[in-house]
C-alpha positions as CSV (number, residue, x, y, z in Angstrom):
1,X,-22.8,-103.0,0.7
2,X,-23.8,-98.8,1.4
3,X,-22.7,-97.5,4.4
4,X,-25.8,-97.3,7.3
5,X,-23.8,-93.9,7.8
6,X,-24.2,-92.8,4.8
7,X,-27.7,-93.7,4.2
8,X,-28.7,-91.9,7.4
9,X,-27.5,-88.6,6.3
10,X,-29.9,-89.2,2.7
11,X,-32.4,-89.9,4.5
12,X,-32.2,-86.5,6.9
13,X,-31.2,-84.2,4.0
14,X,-34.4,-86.3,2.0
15,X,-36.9,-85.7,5.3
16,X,-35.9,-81.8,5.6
17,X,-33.7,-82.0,8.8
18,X,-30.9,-79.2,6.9
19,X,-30.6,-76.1,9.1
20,X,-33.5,-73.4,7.8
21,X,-32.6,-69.2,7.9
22,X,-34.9,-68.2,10.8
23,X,-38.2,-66.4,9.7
24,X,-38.5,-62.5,8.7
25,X,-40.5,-61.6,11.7
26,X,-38.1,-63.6,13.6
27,X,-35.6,-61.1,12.7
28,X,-37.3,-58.0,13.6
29,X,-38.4,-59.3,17.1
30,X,-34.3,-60.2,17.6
31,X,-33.6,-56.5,16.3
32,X,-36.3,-55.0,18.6
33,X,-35.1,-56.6,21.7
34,X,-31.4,-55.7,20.8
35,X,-32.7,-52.0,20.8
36,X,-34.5,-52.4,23.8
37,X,-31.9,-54.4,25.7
38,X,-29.1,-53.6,23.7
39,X,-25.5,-55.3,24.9
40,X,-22.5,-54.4,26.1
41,X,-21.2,-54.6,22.3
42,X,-23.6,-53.1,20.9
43,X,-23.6,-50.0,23.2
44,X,-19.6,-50.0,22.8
45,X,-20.3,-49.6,19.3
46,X,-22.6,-46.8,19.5
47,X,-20.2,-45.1,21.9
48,X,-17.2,-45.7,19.1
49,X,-19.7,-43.8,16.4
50,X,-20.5,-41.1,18.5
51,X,-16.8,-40.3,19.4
52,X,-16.1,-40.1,15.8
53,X,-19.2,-38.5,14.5
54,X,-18.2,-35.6,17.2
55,X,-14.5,-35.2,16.0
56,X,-15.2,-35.1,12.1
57,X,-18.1,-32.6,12.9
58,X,-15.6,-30.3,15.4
59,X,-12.9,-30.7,12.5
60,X,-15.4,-29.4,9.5
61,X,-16.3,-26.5,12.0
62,X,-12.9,-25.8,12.6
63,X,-11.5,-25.6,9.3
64,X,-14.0,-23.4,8.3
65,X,-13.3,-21.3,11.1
66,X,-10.0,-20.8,10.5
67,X,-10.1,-20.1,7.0
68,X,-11.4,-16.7,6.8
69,X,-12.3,-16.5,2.7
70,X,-14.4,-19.4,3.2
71,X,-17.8,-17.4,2.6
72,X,-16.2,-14.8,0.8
73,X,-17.9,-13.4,-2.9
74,X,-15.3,-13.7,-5.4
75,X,-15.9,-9.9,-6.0
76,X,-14.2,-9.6,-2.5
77,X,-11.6,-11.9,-3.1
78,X,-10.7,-9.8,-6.8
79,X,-10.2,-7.0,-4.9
80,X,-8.2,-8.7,-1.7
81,X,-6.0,-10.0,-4.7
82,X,-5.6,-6.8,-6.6
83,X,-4.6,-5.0,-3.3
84,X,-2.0,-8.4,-3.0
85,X,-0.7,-7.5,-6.6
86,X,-0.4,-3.8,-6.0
87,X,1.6,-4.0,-2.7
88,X,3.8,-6.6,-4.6
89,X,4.7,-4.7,-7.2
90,X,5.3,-1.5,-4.8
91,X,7.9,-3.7,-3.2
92,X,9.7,-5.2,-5.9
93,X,10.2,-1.3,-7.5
94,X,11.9,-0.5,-3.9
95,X,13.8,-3.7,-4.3
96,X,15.0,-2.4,-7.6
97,X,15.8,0.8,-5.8
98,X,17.8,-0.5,-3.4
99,X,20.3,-3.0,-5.3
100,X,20.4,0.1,-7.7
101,X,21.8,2.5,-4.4
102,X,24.0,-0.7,-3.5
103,X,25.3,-1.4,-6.8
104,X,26.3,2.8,-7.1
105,X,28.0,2.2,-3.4
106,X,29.9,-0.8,-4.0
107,X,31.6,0.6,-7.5
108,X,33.5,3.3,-5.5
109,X,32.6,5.8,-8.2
110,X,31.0,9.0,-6.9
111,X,30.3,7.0,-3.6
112,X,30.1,9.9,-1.5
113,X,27.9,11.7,-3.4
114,X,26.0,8.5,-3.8
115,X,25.9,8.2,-0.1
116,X,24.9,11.9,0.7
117,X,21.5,11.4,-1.6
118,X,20.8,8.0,-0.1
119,X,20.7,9.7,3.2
120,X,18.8,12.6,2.0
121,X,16.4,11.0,0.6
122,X,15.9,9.0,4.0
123,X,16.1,12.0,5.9
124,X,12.6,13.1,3.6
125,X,11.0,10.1,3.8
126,X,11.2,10.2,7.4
127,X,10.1,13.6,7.2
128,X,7.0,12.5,5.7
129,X,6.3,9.8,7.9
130,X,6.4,11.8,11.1
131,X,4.2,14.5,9.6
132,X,6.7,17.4,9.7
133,X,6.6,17.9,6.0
134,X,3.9,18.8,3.5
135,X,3.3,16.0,0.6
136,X,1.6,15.5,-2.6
137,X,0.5,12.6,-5.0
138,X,-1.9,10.4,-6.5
139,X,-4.1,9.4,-4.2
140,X,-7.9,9.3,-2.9
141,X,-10.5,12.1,-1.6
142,X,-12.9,10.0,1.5
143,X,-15.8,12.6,2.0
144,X,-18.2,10.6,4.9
145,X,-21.6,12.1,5.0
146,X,-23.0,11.0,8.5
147,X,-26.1,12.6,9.2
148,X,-27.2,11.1,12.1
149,X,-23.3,11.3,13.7
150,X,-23.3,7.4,14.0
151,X,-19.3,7.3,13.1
152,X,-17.6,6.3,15.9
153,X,-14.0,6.6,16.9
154,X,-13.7,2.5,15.9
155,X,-14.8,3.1,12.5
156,X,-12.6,6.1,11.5
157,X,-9.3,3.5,13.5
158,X,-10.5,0.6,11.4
159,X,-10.5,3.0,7.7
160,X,-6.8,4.2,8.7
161,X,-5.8,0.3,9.2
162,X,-7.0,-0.4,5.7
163,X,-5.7,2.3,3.9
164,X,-2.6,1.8,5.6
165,X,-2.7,-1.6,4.8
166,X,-3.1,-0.8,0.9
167,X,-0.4,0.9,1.1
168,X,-1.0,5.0,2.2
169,X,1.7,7.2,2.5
170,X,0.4,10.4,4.1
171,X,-3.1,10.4,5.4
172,X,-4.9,13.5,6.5
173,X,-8.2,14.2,7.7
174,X,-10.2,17.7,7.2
175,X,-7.4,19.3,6.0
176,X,-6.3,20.1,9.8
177,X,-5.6,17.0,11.1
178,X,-2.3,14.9,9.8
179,X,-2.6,11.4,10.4
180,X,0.7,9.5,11.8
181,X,1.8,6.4,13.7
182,X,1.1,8.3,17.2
183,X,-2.5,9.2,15.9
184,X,-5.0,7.9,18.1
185,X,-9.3,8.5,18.2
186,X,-11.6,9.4,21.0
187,X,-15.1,10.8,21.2
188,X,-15.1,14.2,23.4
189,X,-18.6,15.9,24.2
190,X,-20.5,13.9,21.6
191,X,-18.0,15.0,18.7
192,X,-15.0,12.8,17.6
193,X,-11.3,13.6,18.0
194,X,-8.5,13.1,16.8
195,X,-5.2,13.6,18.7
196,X,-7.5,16.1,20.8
197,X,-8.6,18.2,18.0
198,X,-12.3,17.6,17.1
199,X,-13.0,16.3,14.2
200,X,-16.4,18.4,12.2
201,X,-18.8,16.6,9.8
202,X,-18.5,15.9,6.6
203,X,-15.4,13.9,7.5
204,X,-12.9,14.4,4.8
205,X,-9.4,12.2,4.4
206,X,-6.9,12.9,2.1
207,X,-4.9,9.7,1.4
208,X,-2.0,9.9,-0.8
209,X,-0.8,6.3,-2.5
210,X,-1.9,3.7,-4.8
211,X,-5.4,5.0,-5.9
212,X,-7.0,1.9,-7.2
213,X,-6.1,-0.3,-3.9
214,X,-7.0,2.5,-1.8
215,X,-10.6,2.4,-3.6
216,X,-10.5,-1.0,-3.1
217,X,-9.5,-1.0,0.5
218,X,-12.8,1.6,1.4
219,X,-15.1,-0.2,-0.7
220,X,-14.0,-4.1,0.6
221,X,-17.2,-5.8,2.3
222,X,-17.0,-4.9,5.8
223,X,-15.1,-1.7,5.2
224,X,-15.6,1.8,5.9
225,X,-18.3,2.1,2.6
226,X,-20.6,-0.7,4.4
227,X,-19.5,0.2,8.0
228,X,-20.9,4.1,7.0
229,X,-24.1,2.6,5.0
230,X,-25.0,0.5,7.8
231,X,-25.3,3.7,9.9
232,X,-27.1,5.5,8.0
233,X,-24.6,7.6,6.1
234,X,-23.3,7.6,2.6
235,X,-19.4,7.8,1.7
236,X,-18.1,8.8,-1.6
237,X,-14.2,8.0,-3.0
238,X,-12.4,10.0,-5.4
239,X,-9.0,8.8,-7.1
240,X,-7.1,11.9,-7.9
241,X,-4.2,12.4,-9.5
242,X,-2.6,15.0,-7.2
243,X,-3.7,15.2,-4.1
244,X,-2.0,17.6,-1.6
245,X,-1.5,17.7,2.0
246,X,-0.5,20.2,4.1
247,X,-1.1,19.7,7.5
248,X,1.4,18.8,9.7
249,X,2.6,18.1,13.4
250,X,5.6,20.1,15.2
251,X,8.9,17.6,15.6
252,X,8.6,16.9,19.2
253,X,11.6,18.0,21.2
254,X,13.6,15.0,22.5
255,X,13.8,15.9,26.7
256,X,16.7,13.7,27.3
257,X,18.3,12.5,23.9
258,X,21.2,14.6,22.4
259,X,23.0,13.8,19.3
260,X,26.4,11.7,20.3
């Protein structure tokens, strides 16, 4: 004999009584109130999106910030790579210079001798770096043309950074003015100067080195060839196969130092 229970649920699953999916526009009024009177879940959620949306935005903006070839041109970053390879190889020759001197000290043969040209050879290197001595070299000729006297002290600082950076030895400017570690840039009566002697227009420097990444180093985006354009002024570089430098600076007298 069927079950009555049984035959009561055939009968409601015959007559339609099954649960129905609520109507479309059903929907969208239960969407528009939950925009309208949004709950405490939903507004938690929103909160939780923001937060995030913020600190992946502040982390793109931040990594791009710190990365400073980001917007580069690759033409820029050729040249910051050929000024990498030239300092390179300048320091792996010295490398070879030095554990050739070591090698000739450590063998005990003509050590002294050895010794005595190590030290003079120091002795004229220092000579060169504190100005005291003439020099010559390949190098570059810098001629800036600035008509409208727009250079300032800033710019001329900013072109000995990058030279020096590419690897200048001896740096002189209008073939007065010798250009060492104590050289600083002012402006005096309109004119600039340069360790108190003024500085005339065209601006010449003399930069003995690495021609190519000296080139390199004036011509860069954002160096002293755009800084000068952007003035109104031209500059034009010239690698030279000797250039000489003449100009130099008295060795200072030491007031309270005396050899031990």
């Amino acid at each position: 004999m069927p079950d009555e229970t049984d035959a009561g649920a055939r009968h409601a699953a015959d007559s339609g009584d099954a649960p129905q999916a609520p109507p479309a526009g059903r929907s969208l009024r239960d969407l528009g109130k939950a925009l309208i009177r949004p709950s405490a879940s939903h507004i938690l959620l929103a909160a939780v999106l923001l937060v995030f949306g913020i600190g992946v935005g502040t982390q793109i903006t931040t990594k791009t910030a710190d990365d400073p070839y980001a917007t580069a041109r690759r033409a820029d970053l050729i040249q910051l790579l050929d000024t990498a390879n030239s300092e390179t190889s300048r320091l792996e020759n010295e490398i070879v210079q030095l554990k050739t001197t070591r090698d000739k000290l450590q063998s005990g043969v003509d050590s002294a001798k050895v010794a005595q040209q190590e030290a003079q050879n120091r002795l004229d290197n220092l000579a060169i770096l504190n100005g005291t001595v003439g020099a010559t070299g390949p190098g570059v000729r810098v001629v800036i043309y600035d008509p409208n006297q727009k250079v300032t002290a800033s710019t001329l600082l900013d072109a000995i950074e990058e030279f020096r950076d590419a690897g200048a030895e001896v740096i002189e400017i209008n073939d007065s003015i010798r250009v060492v570690a104590s050289t600083w840039f002012g402006s005096s009566g309109g004119s600039l100067v340069a360790d108190n002697v003024a500085i005339s227009v065209p601006i010449v420097i003399d930069v003995i080195g690495d021609g190519h990444a000296l080139e390199e180093a004036a011509r860069f985006r954002g160096g002293l060839v755009s800084q000068v354009q952007q003035l109104g002024g031209t500059v034009s570089v010239t690698q030279q196969t000797n250039v000489t430098i003449t100009a130099v600076r008295p060795l200072p007298q030491n007031q309270y130092a005396r050899p031990a």
